[in-house]
PDB file of N, CA, C and O in Angstrom:
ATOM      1  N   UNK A   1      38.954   6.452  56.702  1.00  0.00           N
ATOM      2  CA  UNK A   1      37.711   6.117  57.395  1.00  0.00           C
ATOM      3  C   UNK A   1      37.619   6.936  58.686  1.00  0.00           C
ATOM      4  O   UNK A   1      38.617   7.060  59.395  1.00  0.00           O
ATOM      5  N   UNK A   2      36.388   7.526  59.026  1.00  0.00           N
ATOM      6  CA  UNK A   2      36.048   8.396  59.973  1.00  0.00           C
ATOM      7  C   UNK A   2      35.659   7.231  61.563  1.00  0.00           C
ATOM      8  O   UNK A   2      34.607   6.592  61.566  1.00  0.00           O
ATOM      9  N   UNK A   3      36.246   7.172  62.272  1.00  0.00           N
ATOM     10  CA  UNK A   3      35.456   6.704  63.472  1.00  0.00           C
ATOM     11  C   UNK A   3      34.841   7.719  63.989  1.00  0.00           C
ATOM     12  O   UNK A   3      35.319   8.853  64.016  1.00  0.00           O
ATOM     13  N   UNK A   4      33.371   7.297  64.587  1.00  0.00           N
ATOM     14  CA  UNK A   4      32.260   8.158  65.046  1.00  0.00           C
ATOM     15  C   UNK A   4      32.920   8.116  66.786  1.00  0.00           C
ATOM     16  O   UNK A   4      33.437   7.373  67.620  1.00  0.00           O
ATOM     17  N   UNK A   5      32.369   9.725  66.508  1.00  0.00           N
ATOM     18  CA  UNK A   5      33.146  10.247  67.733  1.00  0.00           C
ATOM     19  C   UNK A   5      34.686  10.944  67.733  1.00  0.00           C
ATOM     20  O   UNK A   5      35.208  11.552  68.668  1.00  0.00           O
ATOM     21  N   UNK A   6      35.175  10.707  66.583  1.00  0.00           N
ATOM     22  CA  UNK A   6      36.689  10.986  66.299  1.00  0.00           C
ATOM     23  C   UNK A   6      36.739  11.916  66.226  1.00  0.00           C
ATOM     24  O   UNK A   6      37.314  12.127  65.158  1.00  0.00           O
ATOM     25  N   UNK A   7      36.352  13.406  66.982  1.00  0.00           N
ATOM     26  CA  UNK A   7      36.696  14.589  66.588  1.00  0.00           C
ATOM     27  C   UNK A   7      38.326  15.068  65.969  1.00  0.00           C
ATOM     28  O   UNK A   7      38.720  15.737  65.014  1.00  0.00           O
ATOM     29  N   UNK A   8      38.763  14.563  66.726  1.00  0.00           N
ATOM     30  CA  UNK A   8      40.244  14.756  66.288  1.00  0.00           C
ATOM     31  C   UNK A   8      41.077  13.896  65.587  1.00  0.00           C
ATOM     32  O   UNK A   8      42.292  14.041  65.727  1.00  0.00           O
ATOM     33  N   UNK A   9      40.708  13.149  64.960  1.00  0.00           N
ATOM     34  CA  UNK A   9      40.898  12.642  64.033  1.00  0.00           C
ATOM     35  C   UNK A   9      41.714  11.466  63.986  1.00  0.00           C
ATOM     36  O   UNK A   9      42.122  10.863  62.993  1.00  0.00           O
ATOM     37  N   UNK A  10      41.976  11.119  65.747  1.00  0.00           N
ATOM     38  CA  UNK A  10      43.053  10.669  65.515  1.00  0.00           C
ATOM     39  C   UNK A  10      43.379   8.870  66.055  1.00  0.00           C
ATOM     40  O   UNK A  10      44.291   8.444  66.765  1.00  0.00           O
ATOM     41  N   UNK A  11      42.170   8.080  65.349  1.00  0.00           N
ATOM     42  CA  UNK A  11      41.810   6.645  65.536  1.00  0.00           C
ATOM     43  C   UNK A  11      41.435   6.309  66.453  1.00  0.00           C
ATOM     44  O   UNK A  11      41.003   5.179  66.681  1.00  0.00           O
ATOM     45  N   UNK A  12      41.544   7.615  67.533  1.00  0.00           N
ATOM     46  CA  UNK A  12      40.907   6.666  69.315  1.00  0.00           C
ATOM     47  C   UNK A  12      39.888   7.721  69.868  1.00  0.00           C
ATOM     48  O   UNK A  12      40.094   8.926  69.723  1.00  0.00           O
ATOM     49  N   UNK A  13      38.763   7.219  70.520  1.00  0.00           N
ATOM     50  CA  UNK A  13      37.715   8.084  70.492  1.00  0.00           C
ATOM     51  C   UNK A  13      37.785   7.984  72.357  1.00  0.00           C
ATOM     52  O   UNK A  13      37.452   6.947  72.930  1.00  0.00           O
ATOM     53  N   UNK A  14      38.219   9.106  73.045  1.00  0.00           N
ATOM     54  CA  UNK A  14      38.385   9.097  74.485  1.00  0.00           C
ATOM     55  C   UNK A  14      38.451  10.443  75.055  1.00  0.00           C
ATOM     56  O   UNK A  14      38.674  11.140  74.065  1.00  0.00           O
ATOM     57  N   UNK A  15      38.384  11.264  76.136  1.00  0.00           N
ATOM     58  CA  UNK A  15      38.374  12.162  76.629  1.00  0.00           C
ATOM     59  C   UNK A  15      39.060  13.631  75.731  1.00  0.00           C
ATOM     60  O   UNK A  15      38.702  14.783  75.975  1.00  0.00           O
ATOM     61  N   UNK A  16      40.064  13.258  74.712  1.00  0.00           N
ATOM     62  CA  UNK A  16      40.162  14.445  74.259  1.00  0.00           C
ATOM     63  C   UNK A  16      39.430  14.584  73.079  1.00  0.00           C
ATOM     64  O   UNK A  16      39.893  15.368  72.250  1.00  0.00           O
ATOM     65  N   UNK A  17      38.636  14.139  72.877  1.00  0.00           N
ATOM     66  CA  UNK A  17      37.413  14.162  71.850  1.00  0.00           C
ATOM     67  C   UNK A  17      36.983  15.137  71.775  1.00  0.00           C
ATOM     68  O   UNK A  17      37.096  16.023  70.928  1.00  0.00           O
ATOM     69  N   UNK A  18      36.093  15.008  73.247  1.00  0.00           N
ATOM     70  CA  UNK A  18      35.267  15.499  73.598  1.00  0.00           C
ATOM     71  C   UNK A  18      35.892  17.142  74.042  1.00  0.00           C
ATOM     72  O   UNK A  18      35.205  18.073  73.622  1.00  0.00           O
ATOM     73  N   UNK A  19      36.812  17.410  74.642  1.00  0.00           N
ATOM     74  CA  UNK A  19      38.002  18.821  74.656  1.00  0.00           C
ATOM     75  C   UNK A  19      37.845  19.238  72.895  1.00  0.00           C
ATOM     76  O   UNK A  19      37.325  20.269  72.468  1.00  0.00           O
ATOM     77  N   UNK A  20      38.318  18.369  72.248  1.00  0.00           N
ATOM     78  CA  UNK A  20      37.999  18.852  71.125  1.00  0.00           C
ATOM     79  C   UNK A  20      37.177  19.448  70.675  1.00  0.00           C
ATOM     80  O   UNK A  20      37.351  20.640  70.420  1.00  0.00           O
ATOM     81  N   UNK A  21      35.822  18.720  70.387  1.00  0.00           N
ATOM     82  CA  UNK A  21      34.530  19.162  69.943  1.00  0.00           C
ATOM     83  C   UNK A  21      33.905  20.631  70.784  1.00  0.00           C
ATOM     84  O   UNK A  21      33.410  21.651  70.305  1.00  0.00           O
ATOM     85  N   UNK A  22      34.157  20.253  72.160  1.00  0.00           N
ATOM     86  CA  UNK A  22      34.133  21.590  72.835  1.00  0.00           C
ATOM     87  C   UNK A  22      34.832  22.691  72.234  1.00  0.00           C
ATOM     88  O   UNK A  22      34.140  23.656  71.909  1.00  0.00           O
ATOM     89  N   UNK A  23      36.045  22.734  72.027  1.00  0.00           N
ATOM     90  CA  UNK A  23      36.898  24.110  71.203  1.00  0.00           C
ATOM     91  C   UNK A  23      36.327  24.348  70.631  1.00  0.00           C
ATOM     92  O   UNK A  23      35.624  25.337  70.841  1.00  0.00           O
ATOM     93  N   UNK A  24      36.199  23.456  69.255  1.00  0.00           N
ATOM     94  CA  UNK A  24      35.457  24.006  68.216  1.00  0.00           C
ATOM     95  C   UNK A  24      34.414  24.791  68.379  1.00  0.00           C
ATOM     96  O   UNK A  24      34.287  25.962  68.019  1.00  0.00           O
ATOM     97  N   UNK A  25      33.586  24.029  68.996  1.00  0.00           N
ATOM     98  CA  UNK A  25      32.003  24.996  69.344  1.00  0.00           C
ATOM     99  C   UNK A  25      31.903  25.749  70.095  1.00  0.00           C
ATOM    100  O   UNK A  25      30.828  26.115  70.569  1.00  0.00           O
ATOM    101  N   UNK A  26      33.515  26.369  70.532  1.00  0.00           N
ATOM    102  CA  UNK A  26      34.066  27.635  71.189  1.00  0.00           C
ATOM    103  C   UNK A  26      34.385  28.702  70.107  1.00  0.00           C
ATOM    104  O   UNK A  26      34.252  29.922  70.203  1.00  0.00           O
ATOM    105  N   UNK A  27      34.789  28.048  69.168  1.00  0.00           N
ATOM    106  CA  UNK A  27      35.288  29.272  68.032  1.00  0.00           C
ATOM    107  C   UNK A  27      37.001  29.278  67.968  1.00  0.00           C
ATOM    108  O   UNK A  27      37.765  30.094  67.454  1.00  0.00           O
ATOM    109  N   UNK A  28      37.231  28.175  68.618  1.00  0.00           N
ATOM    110  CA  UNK A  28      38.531  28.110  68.243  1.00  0.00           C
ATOM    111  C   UNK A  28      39.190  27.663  66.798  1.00  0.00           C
ATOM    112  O   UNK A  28      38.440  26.902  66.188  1.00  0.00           O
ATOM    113  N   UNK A  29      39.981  27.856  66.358  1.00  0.00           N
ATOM    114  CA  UNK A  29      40.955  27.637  65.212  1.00  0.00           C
ATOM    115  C   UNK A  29      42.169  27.139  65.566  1.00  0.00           C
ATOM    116  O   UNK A  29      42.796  27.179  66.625  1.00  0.00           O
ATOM    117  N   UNK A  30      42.570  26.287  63.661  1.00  0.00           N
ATOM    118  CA  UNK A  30      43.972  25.924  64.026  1.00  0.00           C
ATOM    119  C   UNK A  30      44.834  27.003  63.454  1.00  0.00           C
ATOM    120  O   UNK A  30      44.221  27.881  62.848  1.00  0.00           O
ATOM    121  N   UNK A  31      46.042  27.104  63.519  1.00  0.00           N
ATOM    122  CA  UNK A  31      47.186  27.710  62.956  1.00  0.00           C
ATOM    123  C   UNK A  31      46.838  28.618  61.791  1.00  0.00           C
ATOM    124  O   UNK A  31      47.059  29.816  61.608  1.00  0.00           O
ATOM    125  N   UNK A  32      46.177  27.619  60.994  1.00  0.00           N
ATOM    126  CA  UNK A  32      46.236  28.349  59.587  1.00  0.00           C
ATOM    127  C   UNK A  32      45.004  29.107  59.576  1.00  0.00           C
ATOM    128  O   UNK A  32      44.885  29.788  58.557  1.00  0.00           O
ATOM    129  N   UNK A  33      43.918  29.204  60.518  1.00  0.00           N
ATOM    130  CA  UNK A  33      42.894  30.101  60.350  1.00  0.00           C
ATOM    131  C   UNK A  33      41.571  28.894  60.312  1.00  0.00           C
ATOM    132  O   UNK A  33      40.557  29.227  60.925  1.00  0.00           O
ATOM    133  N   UNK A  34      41.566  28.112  59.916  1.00  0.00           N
ATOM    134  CA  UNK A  34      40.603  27.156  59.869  1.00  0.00           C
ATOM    135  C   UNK A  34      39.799  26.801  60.769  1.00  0.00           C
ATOM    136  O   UNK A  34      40.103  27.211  61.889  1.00  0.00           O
ATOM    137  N   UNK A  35      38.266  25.778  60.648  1.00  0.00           N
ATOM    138  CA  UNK A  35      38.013  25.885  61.772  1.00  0.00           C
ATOM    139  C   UNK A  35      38.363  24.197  62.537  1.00  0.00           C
ATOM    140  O   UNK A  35      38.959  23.438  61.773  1.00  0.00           O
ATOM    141  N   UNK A  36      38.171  23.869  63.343  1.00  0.00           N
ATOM    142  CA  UNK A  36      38.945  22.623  63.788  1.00  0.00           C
ATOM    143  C   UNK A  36      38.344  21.666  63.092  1.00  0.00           C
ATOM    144  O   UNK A  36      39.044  20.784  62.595  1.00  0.00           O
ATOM    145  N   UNK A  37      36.973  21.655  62.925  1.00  0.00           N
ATOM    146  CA  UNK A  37      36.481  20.339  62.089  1.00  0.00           C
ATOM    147  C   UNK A  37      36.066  21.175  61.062  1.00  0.00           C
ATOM    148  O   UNK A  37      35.549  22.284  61.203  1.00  0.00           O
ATOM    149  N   UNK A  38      36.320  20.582  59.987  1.00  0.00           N
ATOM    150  CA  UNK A  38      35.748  20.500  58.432  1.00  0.00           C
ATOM    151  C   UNK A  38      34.130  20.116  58.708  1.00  0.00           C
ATOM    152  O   UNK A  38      33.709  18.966  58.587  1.00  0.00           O
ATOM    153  N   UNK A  39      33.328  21.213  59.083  1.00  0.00           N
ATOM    154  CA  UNK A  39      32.025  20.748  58.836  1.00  0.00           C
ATOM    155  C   UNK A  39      31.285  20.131  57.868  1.00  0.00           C
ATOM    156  O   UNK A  39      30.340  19.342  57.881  1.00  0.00           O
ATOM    157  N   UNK A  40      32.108  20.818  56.798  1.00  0.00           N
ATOM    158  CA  UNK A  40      31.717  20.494  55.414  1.00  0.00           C
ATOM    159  C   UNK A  40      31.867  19.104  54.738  1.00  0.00           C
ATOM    160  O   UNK A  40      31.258  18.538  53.830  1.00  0.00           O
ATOM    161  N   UNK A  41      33.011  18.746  55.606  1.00  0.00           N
ATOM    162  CA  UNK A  41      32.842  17.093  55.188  1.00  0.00           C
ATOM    163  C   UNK A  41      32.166  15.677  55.882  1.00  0.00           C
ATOM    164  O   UNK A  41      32.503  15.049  56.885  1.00  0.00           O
ATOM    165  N   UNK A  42      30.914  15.431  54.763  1.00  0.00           N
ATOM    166  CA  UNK A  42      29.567  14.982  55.213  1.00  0.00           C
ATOM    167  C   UNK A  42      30.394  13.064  56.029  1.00  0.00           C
ATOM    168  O   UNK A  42      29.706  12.266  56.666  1.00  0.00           O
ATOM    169  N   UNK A  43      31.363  12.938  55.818  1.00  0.00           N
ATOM    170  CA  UNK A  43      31.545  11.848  56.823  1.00  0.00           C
ATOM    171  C   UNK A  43      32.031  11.781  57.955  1.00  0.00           C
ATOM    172  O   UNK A  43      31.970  10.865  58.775  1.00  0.00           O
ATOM    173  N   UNK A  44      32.637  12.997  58.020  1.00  0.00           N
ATOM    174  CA  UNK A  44      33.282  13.159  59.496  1.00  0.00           C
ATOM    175  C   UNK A  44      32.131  14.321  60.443  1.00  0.00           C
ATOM    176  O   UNK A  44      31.911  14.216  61.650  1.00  0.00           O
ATOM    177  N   UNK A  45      31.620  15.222  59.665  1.00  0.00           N
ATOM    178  CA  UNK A  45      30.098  15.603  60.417  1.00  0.00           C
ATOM    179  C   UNK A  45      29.159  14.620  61.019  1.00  0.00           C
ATOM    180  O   UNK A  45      28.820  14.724  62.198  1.00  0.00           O
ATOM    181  N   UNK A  46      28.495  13.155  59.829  1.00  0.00           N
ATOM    182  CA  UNK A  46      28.246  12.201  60.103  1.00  0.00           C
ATOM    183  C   UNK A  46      28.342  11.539  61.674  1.00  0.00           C
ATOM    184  O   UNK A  46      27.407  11.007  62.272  1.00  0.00           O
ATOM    185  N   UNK A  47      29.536  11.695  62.101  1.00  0.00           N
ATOM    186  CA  UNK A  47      29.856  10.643  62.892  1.00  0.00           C
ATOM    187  C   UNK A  47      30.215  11.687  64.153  1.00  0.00           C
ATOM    188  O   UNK A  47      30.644  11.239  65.216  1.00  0.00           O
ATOM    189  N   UNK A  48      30.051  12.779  63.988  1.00  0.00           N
ATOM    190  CA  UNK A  48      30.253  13.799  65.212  1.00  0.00           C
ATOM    191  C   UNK A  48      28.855  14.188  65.695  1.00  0.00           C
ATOM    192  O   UNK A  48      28.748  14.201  66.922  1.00  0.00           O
ATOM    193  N   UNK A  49      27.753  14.508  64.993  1.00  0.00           N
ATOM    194  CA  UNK A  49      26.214  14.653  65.008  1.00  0.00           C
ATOM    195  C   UNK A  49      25.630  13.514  65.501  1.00  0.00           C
ATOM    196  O   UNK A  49      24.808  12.785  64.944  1.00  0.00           O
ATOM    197  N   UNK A  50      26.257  13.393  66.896  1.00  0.00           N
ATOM    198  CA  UNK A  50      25.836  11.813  67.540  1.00  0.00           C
ATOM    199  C   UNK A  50      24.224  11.674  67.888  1.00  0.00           C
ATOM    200  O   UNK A  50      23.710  10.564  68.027  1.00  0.00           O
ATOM    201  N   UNK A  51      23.395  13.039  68.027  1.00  0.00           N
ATOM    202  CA  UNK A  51      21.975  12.831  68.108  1.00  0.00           C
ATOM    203  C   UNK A  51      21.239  13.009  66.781  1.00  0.00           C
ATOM    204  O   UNK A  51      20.036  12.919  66.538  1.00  0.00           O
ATOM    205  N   UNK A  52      22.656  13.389  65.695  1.00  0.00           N
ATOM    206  CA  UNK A  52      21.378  13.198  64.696  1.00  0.00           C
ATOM    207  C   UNK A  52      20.848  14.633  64.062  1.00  0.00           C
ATOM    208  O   UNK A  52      20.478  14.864  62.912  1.00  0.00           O
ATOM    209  N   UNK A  53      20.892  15.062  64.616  1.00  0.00           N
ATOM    210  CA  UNK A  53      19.612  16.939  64.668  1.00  0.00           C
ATOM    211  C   UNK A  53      20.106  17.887  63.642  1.00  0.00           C
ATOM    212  O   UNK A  53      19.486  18.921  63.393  1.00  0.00           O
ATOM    213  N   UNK A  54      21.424  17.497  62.922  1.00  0.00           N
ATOM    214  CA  UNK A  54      21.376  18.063  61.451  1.00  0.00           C
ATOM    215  C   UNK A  54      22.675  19.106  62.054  1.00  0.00           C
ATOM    216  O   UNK A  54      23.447  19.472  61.168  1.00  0.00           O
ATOM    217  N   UNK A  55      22.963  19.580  63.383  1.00  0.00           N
ATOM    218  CA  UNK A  55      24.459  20.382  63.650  1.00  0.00           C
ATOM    219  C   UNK A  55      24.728  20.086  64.804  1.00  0.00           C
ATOM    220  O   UNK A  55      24.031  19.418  65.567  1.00  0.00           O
ATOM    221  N   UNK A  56      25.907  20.633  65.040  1.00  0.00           N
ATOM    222  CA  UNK A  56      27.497  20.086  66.098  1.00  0.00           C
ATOM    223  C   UNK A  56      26.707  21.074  67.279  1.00  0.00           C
ATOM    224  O   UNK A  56      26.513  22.267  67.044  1.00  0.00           O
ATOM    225  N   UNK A  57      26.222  20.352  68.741  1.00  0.00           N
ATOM    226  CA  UNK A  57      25.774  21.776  69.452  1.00  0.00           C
ATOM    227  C   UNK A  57      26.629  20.697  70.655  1.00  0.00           C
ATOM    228  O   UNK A  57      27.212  19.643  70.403  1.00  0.00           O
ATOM    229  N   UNK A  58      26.492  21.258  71.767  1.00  0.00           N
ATOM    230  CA  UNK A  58      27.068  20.644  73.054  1.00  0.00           C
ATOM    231  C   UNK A  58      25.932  19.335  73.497  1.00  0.00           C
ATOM    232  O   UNK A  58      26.138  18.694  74.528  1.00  0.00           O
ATOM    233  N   UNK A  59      24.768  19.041  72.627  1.00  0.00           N
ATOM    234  CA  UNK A  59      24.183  17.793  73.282  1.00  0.00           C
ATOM    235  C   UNK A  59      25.037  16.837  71.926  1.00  0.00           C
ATOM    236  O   UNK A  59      25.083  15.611  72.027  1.00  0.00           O
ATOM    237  N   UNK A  60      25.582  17.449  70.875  1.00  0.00           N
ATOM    238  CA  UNK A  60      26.493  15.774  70.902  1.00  0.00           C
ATOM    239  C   UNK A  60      27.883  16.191  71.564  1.00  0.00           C
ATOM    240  O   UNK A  60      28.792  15.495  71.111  1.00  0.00           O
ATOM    241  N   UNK A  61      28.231  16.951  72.329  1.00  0.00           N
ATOM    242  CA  UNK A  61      29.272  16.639  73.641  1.00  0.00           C
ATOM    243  C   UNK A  61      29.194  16.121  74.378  1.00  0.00           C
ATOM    244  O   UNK A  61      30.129  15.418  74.761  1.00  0.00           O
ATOM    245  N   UNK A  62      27.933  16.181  75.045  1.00  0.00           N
ATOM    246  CA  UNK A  62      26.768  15.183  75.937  1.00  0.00           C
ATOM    247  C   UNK A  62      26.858  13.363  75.685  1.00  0.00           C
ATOM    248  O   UNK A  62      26.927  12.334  76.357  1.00  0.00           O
ATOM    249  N   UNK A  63      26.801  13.825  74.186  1.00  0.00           N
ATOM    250  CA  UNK A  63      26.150  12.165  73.798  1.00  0.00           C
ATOM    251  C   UNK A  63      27.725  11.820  73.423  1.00  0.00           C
ATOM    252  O   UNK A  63      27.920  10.754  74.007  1.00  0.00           O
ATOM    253  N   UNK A  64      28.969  12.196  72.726  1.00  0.00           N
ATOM    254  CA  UNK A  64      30.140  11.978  73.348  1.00  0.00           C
ATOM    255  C   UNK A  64      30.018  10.825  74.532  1.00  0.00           C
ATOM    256  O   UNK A  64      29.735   9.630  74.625  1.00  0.00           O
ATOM    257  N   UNK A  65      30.421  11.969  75.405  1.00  0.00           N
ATOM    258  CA  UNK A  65      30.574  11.703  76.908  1.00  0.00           C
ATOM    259  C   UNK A  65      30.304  10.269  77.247  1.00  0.00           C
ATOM    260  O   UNK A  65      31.143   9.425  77.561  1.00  0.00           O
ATOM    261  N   UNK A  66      28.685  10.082  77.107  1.00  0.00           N
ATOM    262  CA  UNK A  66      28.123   8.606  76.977  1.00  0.00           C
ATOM    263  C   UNK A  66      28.681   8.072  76.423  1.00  0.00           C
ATOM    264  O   UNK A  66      29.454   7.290  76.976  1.00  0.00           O
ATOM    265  N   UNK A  67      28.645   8.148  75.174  1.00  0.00           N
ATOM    266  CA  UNK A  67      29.482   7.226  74.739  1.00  0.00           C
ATOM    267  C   UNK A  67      30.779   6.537  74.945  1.00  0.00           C
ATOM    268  O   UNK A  67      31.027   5.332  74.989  1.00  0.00           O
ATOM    269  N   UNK A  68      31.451   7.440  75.046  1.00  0.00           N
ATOM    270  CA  UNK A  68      32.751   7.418  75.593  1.00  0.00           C
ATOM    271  C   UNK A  68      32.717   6.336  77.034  1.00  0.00           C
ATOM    272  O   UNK A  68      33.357   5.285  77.051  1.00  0.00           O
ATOM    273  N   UNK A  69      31.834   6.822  78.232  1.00  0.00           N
ATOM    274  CA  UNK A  69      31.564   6.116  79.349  1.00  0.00           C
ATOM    275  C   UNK A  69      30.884   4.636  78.943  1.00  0.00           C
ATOM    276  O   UNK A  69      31.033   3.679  79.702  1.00  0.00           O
ATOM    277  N   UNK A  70      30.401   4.558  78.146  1.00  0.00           N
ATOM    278  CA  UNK A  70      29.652   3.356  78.026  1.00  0.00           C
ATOM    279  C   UNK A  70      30.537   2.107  77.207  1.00  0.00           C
ATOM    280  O   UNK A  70      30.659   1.008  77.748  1.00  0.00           O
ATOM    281  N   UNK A  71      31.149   2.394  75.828  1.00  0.00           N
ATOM    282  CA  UNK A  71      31.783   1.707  75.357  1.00  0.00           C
ATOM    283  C   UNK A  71      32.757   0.593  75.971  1.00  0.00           C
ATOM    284  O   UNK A  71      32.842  -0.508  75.428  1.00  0.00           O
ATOM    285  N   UNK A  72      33.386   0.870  76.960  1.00  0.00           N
ATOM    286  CA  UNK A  72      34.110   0.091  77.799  1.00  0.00           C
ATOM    287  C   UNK A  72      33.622  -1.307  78.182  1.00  0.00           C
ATOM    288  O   UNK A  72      34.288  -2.006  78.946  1.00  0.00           O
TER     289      UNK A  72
END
């Protein structure tokens, strides 16, 4: 199961999320050449496309952020 917001995959959705999602939409890669998120997989895109608008741009880093600040 994907938690929204989980860029990194890794059950807790908090400040390195958002570091995350930033790389990526830097052009960074992991090890093996890949790109950090599997765009291609429609449940974990789902839940990263926090406004919705159909791709990964820095306003859902934005909406992250909020989130992140607000949940508490």
């Amino acid at each position: 199961e994907v938690v929204t917001g989980d860029s990194n995959q890794d059950g807790i959705v908090n400040v390195k999320d958002v570091t995350y999602l930033q790389r990526h939409l830097a052009g960074s890669l992991n090890t093996d050449g890949s790109t950090l998120i599997d765009e291609t997989s429609k449940a974990l895109f789902d839940c990263l496309d926090l406004n919705k608008d159909g791709k990964l741009t820095v306003a859902d880093v934005t909406e992250l952020q909020v989130y992140i600040s607000t949940k508490g």
